[in-house]
PAZAPA-4460 file (N, C-alpha, C; in steps of 0.05 Angstrom, whole numbers, plus 32768, in hexadecimal, padded with zeros to 4 digits):
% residues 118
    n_x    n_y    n_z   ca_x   ca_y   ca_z    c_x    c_y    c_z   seq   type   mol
   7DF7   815D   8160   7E00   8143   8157   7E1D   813F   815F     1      X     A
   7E23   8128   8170   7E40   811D   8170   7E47   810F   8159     2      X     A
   7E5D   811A   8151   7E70   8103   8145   7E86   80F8   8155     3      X     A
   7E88   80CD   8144   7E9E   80C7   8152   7EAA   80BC   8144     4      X     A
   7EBE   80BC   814C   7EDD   80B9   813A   7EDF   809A   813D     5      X     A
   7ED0   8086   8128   7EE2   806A   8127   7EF9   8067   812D     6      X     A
   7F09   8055   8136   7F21   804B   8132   7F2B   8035   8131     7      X     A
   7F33   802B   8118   7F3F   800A   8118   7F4A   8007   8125     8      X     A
   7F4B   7FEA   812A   7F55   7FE1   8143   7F55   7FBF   8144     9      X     A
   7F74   7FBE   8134   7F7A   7F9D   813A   7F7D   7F8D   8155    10      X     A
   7F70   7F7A   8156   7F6F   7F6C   8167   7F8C   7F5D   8169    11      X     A
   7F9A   7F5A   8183   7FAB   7F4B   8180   7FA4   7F34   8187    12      X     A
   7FA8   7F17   8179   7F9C   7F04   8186   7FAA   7EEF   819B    13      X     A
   7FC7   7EF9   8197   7FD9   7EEF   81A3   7FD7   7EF1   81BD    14      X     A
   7FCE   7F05   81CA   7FC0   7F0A   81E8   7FB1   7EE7   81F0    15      X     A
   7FAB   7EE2   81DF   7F9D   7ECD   81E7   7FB0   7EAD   81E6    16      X     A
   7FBE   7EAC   81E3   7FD0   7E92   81DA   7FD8   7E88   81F4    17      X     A
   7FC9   7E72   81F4   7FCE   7E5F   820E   7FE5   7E56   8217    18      X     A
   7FE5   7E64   8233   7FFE   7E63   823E   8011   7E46   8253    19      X     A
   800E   7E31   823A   8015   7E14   8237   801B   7E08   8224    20      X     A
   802C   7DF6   821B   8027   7DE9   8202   8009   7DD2   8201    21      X     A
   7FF9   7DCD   81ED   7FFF   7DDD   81CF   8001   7E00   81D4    22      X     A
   8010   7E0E   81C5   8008   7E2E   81CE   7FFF   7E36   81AB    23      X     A
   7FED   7E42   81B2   7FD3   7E47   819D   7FC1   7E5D   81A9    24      X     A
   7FAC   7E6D   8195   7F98   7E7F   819B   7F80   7E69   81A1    25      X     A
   7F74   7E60   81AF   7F63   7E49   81B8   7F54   7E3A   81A8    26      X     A
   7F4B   7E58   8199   7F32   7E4A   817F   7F43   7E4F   8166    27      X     A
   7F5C   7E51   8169   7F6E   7E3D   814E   7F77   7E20   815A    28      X     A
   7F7A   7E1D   816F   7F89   7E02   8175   7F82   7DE4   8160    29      X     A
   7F66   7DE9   8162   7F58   7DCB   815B   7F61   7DCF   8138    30      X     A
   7F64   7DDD   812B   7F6E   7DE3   810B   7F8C   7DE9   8112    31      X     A
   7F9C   7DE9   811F   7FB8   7DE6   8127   7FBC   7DCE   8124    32      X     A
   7FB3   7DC6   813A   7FB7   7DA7   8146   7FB1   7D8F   812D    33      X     A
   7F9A   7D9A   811A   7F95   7D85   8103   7FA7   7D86   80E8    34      X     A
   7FB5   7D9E   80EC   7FCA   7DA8   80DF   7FDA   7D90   80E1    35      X     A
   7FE9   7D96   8103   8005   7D8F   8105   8004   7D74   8108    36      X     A
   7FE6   7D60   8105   7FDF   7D41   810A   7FDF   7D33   80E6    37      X     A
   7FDB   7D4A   80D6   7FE9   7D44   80BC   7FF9   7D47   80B0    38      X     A
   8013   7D4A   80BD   8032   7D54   80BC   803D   7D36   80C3    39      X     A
   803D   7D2A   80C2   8041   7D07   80C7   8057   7CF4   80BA    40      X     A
   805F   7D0C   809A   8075   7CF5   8088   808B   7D02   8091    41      X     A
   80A5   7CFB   8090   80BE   7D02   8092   80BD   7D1B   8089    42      X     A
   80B7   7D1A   806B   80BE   7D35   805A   80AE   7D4B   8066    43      X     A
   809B   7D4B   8073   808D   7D65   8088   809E   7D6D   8097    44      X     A
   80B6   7D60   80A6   80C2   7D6A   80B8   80D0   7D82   80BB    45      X     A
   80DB   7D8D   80A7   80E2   7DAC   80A5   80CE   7DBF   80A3    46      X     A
   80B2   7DAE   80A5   8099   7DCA   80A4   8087   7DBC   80AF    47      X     A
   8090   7DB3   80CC   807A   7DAD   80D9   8075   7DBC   80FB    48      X     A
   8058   7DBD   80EF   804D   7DD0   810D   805D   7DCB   8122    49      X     A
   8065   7DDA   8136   8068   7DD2   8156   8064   7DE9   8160    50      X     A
   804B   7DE0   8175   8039   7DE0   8183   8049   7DDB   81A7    51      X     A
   8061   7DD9   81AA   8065   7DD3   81BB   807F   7DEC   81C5    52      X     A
   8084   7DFE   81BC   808E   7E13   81BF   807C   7E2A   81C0    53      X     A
   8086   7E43   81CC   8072   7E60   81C7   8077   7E72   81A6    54      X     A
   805C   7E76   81A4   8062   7E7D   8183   806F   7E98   8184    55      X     A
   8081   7E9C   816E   8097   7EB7   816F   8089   7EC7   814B    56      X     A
   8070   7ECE   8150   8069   7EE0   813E   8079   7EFA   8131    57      X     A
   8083   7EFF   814C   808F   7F19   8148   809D   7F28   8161    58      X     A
   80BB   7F2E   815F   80C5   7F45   816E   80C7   7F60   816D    59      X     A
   80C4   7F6D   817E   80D0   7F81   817E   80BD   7F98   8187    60      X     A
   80BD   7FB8   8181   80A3   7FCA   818F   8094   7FC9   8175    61      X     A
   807D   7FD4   8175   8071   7FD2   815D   806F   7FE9   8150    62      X     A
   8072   8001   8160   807C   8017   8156   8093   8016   8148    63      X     A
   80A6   800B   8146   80C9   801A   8146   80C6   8020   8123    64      X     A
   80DF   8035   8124   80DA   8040   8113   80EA   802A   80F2    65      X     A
   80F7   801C   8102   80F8   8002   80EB   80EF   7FEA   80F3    66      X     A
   80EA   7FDA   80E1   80E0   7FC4   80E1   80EE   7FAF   80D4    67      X     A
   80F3   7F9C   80DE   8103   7F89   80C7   80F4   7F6A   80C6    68      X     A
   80EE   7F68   80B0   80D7   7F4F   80AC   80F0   7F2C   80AB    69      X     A
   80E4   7F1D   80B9   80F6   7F0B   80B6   80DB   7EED   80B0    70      X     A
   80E9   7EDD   80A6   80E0   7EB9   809D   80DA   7EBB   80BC    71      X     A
   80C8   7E9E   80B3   80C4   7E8B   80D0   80DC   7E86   80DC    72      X     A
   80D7   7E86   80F5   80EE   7E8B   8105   80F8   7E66   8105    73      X     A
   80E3   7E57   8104   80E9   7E3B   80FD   80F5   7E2D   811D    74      X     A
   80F8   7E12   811C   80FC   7E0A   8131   8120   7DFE   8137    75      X     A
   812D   7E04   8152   8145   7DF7   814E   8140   7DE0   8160    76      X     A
   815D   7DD5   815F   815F   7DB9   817C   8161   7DCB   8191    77      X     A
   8168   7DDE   8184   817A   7DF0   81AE   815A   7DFB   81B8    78      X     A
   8141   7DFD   81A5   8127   7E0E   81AC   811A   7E02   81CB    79      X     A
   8116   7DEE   81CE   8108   7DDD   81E4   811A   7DE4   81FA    80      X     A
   813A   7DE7   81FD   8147   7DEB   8218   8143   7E08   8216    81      X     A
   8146   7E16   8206   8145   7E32   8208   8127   7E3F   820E    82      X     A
   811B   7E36   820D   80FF   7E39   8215   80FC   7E29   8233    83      X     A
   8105   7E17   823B   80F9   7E04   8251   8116   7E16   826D    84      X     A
   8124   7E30   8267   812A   7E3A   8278   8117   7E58   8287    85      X     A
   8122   7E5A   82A2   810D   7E66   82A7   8102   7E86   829F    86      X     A
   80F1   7E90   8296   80E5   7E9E   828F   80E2   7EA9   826A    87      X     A
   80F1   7E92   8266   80EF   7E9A   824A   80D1   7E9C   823E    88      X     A
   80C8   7E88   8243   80A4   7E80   8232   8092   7E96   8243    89      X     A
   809C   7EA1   8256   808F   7EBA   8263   8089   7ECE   8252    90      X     A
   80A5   7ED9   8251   80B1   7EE8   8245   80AD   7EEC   8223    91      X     A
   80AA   7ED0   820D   80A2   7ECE   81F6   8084   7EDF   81F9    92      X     A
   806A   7ECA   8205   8054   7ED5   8205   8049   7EF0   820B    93      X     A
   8057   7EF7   8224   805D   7F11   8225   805C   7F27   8211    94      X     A
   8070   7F21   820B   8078   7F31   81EB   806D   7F30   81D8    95      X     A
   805B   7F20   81D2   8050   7F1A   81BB   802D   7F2B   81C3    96      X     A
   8024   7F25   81DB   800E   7F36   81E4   800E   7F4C   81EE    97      X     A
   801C   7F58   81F0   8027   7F74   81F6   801D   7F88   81E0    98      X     A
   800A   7F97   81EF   8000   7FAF   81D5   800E   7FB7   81C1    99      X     A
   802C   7FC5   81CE   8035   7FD6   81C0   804C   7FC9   81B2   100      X     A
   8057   7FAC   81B7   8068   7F9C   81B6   8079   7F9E   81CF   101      X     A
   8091   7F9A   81C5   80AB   7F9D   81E6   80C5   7F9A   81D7   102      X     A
   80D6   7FA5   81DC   80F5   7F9F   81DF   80F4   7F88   81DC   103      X     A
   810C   7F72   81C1   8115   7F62   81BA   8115   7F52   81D5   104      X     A
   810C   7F44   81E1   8118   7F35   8200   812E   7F1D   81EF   105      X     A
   812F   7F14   81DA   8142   7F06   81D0   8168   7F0C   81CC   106      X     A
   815F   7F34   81D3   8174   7F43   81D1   8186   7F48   81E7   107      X     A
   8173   7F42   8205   817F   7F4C   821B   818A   7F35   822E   108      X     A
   8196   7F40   823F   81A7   7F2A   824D   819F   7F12   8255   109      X     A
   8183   7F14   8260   817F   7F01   826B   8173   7EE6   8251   110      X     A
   816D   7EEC   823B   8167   7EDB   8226   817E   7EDF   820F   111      X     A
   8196   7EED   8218   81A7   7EF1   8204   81AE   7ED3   81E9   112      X     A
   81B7   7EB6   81F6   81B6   7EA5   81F4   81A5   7E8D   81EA   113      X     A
   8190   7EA0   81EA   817C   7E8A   81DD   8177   7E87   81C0   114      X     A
   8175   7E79   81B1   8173   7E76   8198   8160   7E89   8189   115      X     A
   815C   7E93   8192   8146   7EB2   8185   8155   7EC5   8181   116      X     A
   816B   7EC9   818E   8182   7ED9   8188   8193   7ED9   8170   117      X     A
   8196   7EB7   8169   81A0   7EB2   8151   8194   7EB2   813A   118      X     A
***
């Protein structure tokens, strides 16, 4: 008789997040999207979806031996130019679908400047 050794195994679903705005896992978009179409009064505006940036779930390796948990990273004015230079939204998705995670790219030179840093 073999035995075999189960092993859990989270799916990352972020692998999948469409690489365009809206940016979403595909079969969340349509419950995103009805989300962020009832966000409509003024007073939603500090907690409303956007769908039009790459989502920042999480930095860093997923190993490291610390972790530091932070709030929604939330949206600035400076987010849309800082994203609409080149390789940043690469570089977000990237990182976010990346097995093992990756090095801060918010930390290094070439994204030093971007509001993910702050």
């Amino acid at each position: 008789m073999t035995t075999r050794k189960v092993v859990d195994q989270v799916l990352n679903p972020w692998t999948r997040t469409t690489r365009s705005a809206p940016y979403a896992v595909p079969e969340d978009l349509p419950h995103l999207q009805a989300l962020a179409d009832t966000q409509v009064r003024a007073s939603d505006a500090p907690y409303r979806l956007n769908l039009t940036l790459p989502p920042e779930p999480f930095t860093g390796l997923h190993d490291a031996p610390l972790v530091i948990l932070l709030a929604n990273p939330g949206v600035s004015d400076a987010d849309p130019a800082a994203y609409a230079r080149p390789g940043v939204t690469e570089r977000t998705l990237q990182h976010i679908a990346d097995a093992g995670g990756a090095p801060n790219h918010f930390l290094t030179h070439a994204d030093k400047d971007h509001s993910g840093l702050r």
